[in-house]
C-alpha positions in Angstrom: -32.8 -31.5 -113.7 -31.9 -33.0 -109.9 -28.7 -30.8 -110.0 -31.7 -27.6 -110.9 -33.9 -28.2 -108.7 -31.1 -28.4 -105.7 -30.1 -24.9 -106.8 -33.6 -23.6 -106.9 -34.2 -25.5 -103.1 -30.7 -23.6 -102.1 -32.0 -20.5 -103.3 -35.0 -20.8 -101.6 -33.2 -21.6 -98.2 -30.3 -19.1 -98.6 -33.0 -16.9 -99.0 -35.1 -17.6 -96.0 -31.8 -17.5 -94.0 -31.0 -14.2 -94.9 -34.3 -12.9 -94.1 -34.0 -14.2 -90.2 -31.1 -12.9 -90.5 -31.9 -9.2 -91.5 -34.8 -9.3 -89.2 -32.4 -10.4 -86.4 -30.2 -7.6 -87.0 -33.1 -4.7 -87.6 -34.5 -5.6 -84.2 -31.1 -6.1 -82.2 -29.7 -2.5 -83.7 -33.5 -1.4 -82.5 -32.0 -1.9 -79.3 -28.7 -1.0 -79.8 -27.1 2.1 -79.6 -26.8 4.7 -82.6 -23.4 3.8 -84.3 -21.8 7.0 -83.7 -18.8 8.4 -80.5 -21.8 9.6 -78.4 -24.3 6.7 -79.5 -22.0 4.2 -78.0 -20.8 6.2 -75.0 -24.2 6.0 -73.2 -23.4 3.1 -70.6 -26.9 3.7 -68.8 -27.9 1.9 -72.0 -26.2 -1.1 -71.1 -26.4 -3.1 -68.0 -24.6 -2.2 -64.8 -21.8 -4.8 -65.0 -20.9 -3.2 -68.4 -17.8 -0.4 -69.0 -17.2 1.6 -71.6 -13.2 2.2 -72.3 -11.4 3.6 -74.4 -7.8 4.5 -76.3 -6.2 6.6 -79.0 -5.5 5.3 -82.4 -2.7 2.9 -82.6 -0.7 0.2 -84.9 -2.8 -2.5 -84.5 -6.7 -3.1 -83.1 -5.1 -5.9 -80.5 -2.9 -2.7 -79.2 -6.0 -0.4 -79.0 -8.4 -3.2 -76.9 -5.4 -3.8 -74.6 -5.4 -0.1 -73.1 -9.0 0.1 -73.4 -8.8 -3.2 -71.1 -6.7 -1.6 -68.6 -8.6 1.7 -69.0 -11.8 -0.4 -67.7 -9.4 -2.1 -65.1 -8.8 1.3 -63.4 -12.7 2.1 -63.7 -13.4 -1.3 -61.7 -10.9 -0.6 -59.2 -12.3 3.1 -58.9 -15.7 1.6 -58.5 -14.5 -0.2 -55.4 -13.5 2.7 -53.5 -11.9 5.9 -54.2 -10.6 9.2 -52.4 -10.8 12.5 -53.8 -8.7 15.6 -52.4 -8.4 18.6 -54.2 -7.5 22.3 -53.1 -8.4 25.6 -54.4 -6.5 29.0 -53.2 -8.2 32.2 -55.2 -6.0 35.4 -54.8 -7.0 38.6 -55.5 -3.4 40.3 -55.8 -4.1 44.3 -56.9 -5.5 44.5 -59.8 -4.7 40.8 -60.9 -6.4 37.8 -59.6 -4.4 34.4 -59.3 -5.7 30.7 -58.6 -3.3 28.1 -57.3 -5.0 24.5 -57.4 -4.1 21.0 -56.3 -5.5 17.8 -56.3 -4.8 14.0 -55.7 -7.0 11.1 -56.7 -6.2 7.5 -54.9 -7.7 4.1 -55.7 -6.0 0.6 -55.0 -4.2 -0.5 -58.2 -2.0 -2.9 -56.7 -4.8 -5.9 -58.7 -5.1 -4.0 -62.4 -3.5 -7.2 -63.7 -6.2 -9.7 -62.0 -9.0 -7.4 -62.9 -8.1 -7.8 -66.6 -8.8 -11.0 -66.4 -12.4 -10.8 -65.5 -12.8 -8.1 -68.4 -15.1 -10.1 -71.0 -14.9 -8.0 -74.3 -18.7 -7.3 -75.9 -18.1 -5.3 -78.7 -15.1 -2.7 -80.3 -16.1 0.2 -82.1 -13.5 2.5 -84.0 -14.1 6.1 -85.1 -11.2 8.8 -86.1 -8.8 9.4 -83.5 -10.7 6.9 -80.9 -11.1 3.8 -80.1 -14.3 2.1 -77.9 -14.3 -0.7 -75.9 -17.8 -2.1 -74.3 -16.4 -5.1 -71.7 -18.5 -6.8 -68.9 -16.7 -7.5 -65.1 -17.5 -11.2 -64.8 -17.1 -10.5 -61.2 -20.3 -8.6 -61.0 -23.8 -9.6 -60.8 -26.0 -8.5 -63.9 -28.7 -6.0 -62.8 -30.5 -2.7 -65.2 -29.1 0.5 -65.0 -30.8 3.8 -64.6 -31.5 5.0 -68.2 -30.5 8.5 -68.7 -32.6 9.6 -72.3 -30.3 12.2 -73.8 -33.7 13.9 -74.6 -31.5 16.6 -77.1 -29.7 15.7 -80.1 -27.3 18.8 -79.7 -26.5 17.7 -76.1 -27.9 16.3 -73.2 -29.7 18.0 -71.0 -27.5 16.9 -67.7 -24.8 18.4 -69.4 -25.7 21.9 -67.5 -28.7 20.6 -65.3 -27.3 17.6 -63.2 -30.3 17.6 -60.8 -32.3 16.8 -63.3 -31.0 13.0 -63.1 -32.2 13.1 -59.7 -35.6 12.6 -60.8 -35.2 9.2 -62.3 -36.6 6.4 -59.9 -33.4 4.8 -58.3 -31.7 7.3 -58.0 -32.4 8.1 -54.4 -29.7 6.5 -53.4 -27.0 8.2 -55.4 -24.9 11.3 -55.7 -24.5 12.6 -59.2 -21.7 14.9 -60.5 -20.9 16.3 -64.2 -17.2 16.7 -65.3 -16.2 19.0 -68.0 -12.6 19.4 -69.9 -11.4 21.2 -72.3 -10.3 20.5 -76.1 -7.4 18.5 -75.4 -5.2 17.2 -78.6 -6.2 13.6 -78.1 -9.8 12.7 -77.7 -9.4 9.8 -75.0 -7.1 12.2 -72.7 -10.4 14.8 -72.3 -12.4 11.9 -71.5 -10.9 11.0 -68.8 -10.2 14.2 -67.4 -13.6 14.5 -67.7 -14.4 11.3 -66.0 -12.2 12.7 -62.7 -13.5 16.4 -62.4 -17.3 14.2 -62.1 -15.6 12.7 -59.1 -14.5 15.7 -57.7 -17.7 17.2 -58.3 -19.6 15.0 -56.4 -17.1 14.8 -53.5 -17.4 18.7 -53.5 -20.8 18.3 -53.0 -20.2 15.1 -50.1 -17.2 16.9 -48.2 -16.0 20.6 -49.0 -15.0 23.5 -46.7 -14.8 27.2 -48.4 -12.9 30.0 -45.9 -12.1 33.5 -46.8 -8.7 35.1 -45.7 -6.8 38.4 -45.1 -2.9 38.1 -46.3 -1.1 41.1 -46.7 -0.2 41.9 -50.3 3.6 43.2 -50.9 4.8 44.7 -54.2 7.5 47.3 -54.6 5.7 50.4 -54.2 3.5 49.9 -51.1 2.1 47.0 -48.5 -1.9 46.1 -49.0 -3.9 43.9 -46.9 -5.7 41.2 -49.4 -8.7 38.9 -49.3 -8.4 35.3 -50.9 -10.6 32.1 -50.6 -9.5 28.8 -49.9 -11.8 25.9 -50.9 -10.7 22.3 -49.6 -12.4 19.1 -50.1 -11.8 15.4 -49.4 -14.4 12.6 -49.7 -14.3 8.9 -50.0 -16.6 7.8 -52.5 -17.7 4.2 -53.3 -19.7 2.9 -56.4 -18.4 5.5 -58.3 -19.4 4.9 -62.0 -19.6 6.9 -65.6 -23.3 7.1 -66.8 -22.4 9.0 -69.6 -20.4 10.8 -71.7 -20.4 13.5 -74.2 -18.1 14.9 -77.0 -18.9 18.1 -78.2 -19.1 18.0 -82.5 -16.3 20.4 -82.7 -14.3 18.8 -80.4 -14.4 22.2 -78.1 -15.0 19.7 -74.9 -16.1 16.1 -73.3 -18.5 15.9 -70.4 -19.0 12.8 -68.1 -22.3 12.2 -66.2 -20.8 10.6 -62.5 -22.8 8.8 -59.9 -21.7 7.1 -56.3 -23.0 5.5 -53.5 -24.7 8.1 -51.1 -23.3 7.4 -47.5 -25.0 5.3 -45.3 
């Protein structure tokens, strides 16, 4: 009867224990992002010493939070400082139009290796063909970020209306660019592109000179005097950081919601 009754009390407290526990859980996923690629890739969720990186599939899950490690590594040392030149030469050549573009991208990566160490891994989240990494920089003091609602489930609506971040208190004192790429074959190379055409974007914004030209236009039949349009920019941008992201469903493009320091 002892042995009985200290099965029936382990019930009971097994029982209570799972409760707490299921309540615990319930209200920390009420808090938590929707389990899904563009659930997770909201970082304005998340507090402002938090990164989201990322990597393609690989052998092992050690393999995959490594790159996604020095993925965020890069994003720190980005954060720092950054410079972004890019040139844009738009040719109108007969009947044919031509663009020739150019860009270059510089951060200080001389200390990737003593960044990782300050990476403090949160949570790993796996889906077909990527990999997520949420890590904290132990370097950096904990404050909110600016919550961006995605406000659509089809996509959000800074996707093709940037200024509308604008709008959220804080945000004064920031520049805001989207990036867009492509379908590219694997899912963490578009993200990143992504992640540097926001840069550029808001460095176009910060620093960019547009000229039109006359060049003379030579074929084998006759010599034409053309008009083409060079567009040059070059900004230094500090603070830069990914709000967030979006995959389209299909796959058919990524988008990255940028922000950086306005100059003082």
């Amino acid at each position: 009867m002892r042995f009985c009754s200290n099965i029936g009390m382990f019930c009971v407290f097994f029982y209570c224990v799972m409760a707490v526990s299921c309540t615990t859980l319930r209200e920390n996923r009420d808090t938590q992002p929707e389990n899904t690629i563009n659930g997770v890739l909201n970082a304005s969720l998340y507090t402002s010493d938090v990164y989201i990186g990322y990597s393609g599939r690989m052998l092992t899950r050690s393999m995959e939070i490594d790159y996604a490690k020095l993925h965020i590594a890069h994003q720190m040392a980005i954060r720092d400082r950054c410079v972004v030149d890019t040139g844009m030469i738009d040719l109108s050549e007969g009947d044919q139009d031509s663009l020739v573009m150019d860009s270059n991208f510089d951060y200080d990566d001389s200390h990737i290796d003593e960044l990782i160490d300050y990476i403090e891994v949160i949570e790993t989240y796996v889906f077909p063909g990527l990999a997520v990494v949420l890590a904290r920089d132990n370097r950096k003091t904990v404050s909110a970020n600016i919550v961006i609602p995605r406000l659509n489930t089809e996509r959000p609506r800074w996707v093709h209306n940037p200024q509308w971040v604008r709008e959220f208190p804080g945000m004064e004192d920031y520049s805001v660019g989207v990036g867009v790429a492509g379908k590219n074959t694997a899912l963490f190379k578009g993200l990143r592109i992504a992640d540097v055409n926001a840069a550029q974007a808001i460095a176009a914004e910060k620093n960019s000179f547009n000229r039109s030209f006359l060049y003379d236009y030579v074929n084998s039949r006759f010599v034409d005097i053309e008009t083409g349009n060079a567009i040059l920019t070059k900004a230094e941008l500090y603070g830069f950081y990914i709000l967030d992201r979006w995959l389209e469903p299909d796959g058919s493009a990524c988008y990255s919601l940028g922000i950086s320091l306005n100059d003082k």
